[in-house]
Each structure stands twice: as C-alpha cells, then as structure tokens.
C-alpha positions in Angstrom: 82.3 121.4 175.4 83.9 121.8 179.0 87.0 121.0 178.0 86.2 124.2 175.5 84.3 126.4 178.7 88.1 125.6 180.6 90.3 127.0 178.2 88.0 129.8 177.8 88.1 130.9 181.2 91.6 130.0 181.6 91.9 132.8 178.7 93.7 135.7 180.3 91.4 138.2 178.7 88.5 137.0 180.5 90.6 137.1 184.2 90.9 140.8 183.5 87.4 141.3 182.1 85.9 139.4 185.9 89.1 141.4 187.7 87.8 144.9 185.7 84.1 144.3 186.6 84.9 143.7 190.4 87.1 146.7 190.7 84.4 148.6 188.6 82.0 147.7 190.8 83.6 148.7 193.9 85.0 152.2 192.1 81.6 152.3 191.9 80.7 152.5 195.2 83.4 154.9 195.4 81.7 157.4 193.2 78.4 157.3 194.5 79.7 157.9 197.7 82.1 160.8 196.7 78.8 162.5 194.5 76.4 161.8 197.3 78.6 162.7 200.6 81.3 165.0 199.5 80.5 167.3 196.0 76.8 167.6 196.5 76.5 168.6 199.8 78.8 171.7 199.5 76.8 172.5 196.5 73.8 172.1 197.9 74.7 174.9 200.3 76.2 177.2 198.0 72.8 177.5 195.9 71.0 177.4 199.0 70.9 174.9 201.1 69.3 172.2 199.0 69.8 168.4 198.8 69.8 167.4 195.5 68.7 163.7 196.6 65.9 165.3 197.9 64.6 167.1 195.2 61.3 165.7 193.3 57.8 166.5 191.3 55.3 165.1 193.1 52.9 164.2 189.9 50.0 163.2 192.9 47.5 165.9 193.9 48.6 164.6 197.4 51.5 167.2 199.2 54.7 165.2 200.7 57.2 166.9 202.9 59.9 164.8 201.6 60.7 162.3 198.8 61.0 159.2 201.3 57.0 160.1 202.2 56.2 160.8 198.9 57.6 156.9 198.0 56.4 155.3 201.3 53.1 156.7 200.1 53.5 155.2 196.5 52.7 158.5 194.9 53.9 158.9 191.6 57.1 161.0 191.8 60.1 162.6 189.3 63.0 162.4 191.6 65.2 164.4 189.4 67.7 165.3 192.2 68.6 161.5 192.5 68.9 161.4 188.6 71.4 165.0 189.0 73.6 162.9 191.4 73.1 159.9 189.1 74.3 161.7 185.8 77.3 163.8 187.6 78.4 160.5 188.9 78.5 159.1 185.3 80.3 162.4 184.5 83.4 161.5 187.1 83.2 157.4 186.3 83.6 158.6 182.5 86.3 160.9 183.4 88.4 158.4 185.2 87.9 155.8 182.7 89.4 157.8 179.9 92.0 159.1 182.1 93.1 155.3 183.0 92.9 154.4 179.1 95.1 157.0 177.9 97.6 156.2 180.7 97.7 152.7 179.8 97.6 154.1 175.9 100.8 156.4 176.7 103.0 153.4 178.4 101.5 150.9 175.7 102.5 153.6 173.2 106.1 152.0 171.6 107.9 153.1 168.9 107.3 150.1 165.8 109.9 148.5 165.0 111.5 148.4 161.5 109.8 145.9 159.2 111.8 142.6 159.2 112.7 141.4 155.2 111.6 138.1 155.0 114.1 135.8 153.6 113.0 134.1 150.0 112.0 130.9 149.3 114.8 127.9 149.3 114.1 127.8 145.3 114.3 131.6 144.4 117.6 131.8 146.1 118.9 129.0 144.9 118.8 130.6 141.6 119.7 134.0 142.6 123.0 132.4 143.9 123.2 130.3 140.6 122.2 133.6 138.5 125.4 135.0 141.0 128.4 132.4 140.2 127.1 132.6 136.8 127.9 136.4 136.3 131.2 136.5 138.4 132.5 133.9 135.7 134.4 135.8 132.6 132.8 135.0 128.9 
C-alpha cells in the first residue's frame, strides 16, 4: 500500500494539482486584496462614500455604529457588504480562471494528425502477397 501511496504522489498530475492549489491560494490573497483595497474603495466613493465591508442589517433591537461593534457585541447581523466584496471577488477569480484555460486551450490547440493505417496481420498479408504472385503469373 505505500509502495502504491509513492507512485501516486510521484504521479505528475497530482505535483500540479498541490502546485495549482498553492498558487490558488496565494492568487487568492491577491484578489481579496485587489476587491477590498483597490475596486471598492473608489466605488464606494462614487455612490457615496460608502464601504461596502461595512455595510450590514443589524437583525438585534440593539443600534451599532459599525459592523466590528455590532460583532464584538454578538448581535445577530447580515453583513451583506462583506458578502458584495465576497461575490465580486468570485466574479474576477472566475474571470481569470477561464482566461488561463483558454490560453492554455489555444497553445494545447494542434492540428490532428492524419490517422496512421495500421499494417495487417503477418497471416493476411501473407496471403495478399500469395493472392499477388498468383495473379502476375499468365494462365
């Protein structure tokens, strides 16, 4: 069974499935940061000076100034402007990922090559070449 576990990991497709996670998970990182630091912020102030990572419903009778208060209080809370940020991130992961697949589709892309006639088997030319010298001789 290890011996089995060894070659399986050895396996190159499961080096680029632990190589595709890592990078994934740092191009994660990436994206969070870009949604969170550099697209919603400018938005924000274009529809008026909101943080989106700020917004919630606070379903408690209790008022919060601010989402963190709201949480460090344990009221119940719909914090819809982390889930805005959440879903346009998803939106530019998604993006990329199709755009990497149908690079890697395009130079994968290569014309197929003719189909290769497989030579018969030993006995059926052996008999085509007999059926051959046999029709080459005169009657």
């Amino acid at each position: 069974m290890i011996k089995e576990f060894k070659e399986f990991i050895a396996k190159g497709n499961v080096m680029d499935m632990a190589v595709g996670i890592i990078i994934g998970a740092a191009f994660g990182k990436i994206v969070t940061s870009l949604v969170e630091d550099v697209i919603m912020p400018p938005l924000g102030a274009i529809i008026g000076k909101v943080n989106f990572a700020d917004l919630y419903l606070n379903l408690s009778g209790t008022p919060y100034d601010s989402l963190e208060l709201a949480r460090k209080a344990s009221a119940p809370v719909i914090a819809y402007g982390a889930f805005l940020n959440t879903i346009i991130s998803f939106l530019i992961v998604a993006f990329a990922v199709f755009m990497m697949v149908k690079a890697v589709n395009k130079i994968r892309r290569v014309e197929p090559e003719a189909p290769v006639e497989e030579a018969p088997p030993a006995d059926v030319a052996l008999l085509t070449e007999i059926r051959d010298l046999l029709a080459s001789k005169p009657v």
